[in-house]
TORKOL-4160 file (C-alpha; in steps of 0.2 Angstrom, whole numbers, padded with zeros to 4 digits, m for minus):
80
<pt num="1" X="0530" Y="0417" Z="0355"/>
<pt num="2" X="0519" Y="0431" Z="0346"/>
<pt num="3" X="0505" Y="0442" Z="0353"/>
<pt num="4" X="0495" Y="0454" Z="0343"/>
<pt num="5" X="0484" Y="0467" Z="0351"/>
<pt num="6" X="0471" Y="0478" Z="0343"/>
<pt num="7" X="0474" Y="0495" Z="0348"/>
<pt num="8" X="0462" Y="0511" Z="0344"/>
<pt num="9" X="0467" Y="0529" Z="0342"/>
<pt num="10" X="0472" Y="0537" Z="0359"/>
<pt num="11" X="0477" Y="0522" Z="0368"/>
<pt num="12" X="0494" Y="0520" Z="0375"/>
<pt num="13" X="0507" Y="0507" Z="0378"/>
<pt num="14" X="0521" Y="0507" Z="0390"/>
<pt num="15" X="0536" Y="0499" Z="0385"/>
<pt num="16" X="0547" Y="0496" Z="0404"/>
<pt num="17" X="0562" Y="0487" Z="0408"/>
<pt num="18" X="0560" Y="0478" Z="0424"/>
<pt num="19" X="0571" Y="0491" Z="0433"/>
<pt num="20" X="0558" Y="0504" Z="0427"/>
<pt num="21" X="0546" Y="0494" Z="0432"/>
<pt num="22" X="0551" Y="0494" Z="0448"/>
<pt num="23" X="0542" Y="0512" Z="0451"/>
<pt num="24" X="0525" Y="0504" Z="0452"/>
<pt num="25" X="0530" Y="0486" Z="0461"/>
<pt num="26" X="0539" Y="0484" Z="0473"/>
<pt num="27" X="0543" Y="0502" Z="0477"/>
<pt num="28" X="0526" Y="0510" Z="0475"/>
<pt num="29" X="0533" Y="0528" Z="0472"/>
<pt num="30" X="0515" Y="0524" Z="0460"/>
<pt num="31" X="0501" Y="0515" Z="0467"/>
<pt num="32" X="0499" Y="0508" Z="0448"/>
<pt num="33" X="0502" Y="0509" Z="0428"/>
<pt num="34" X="0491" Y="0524" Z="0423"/>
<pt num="35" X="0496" Y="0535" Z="0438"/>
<pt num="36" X="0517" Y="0531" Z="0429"/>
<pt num="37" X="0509" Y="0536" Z="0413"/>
<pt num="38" X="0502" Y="0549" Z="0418"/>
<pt num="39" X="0517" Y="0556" Z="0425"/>
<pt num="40" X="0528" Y="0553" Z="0410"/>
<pt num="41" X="0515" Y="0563" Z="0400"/>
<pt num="42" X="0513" Y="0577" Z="0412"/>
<pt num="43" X="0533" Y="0579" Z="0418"/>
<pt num="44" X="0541" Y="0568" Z="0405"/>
<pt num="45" X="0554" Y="0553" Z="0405"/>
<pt num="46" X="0569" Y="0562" Z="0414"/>
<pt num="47" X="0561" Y="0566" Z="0430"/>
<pt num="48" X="0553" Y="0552" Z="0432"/>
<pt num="49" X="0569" Y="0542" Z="0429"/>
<pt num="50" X="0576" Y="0556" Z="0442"/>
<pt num="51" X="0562" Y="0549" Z="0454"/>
<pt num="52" X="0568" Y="0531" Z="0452"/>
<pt num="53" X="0584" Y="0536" Z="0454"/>
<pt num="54" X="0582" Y="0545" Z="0470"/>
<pt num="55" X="0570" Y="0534" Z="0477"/>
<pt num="56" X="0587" Y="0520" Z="0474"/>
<pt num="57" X="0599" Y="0531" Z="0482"/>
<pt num="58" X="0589" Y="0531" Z="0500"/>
<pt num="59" X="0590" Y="0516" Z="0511"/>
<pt num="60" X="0577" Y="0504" Z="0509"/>
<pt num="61" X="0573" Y="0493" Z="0524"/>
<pt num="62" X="0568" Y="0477" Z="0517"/>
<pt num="63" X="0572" Y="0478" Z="0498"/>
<pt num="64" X="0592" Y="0475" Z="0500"/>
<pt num="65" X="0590" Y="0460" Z="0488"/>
<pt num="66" X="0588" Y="0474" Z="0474"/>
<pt num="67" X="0601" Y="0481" Z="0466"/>
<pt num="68" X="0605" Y="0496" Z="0471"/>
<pt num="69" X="0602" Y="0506" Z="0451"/>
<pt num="70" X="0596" Y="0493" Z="0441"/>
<pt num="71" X="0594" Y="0496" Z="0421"/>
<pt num="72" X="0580" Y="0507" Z="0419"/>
<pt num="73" X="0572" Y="0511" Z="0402"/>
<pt num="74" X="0555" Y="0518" Z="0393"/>
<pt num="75" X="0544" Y="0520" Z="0380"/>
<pt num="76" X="0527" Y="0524" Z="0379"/>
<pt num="77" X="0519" Y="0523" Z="0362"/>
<pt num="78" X="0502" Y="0535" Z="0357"/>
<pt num="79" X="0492" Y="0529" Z="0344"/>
<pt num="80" X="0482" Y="0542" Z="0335"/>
């Protein structure tokens, strides 16, 4: 299926895996999708990958039916 979406100069798009994903729901490491984007602009893609990454490698009571380092891919899109 197709969806189209009018989009307007300074709006933003986040392209996620659901590995990536996970930073917002389940783990809450961000309480919600602008406080991710935010984040990407202000310290860029790496360390917020670094953030999943080290939020995976602690034990997690309760989310063992998740991998342990899922696939876990980006891209945010800025129209101007």
């Amino acid at each position: 299926s197709v969806t189209t979406w009018g989009v307007s100069p300074g709006d933003r798009v986040l392209l996620a895996t659901d590995g990536f994903a996970r930073l917002v729901s389940p783990y809450e490491v961000y309480s919600d999708w602008r406080t991710l984007v935010s984040a990407i602009e202000s310290e860029g893609a790496l360390s917020v990958i670094g953030q999943l990454r080290d939020f995976e490698s602690r034990a997690v009571t309760g989310m063992s039916h998740f991998k342990a380092s899922d696939d876990a891919c980006a891209v945010l899109l800025s129209f101007v």
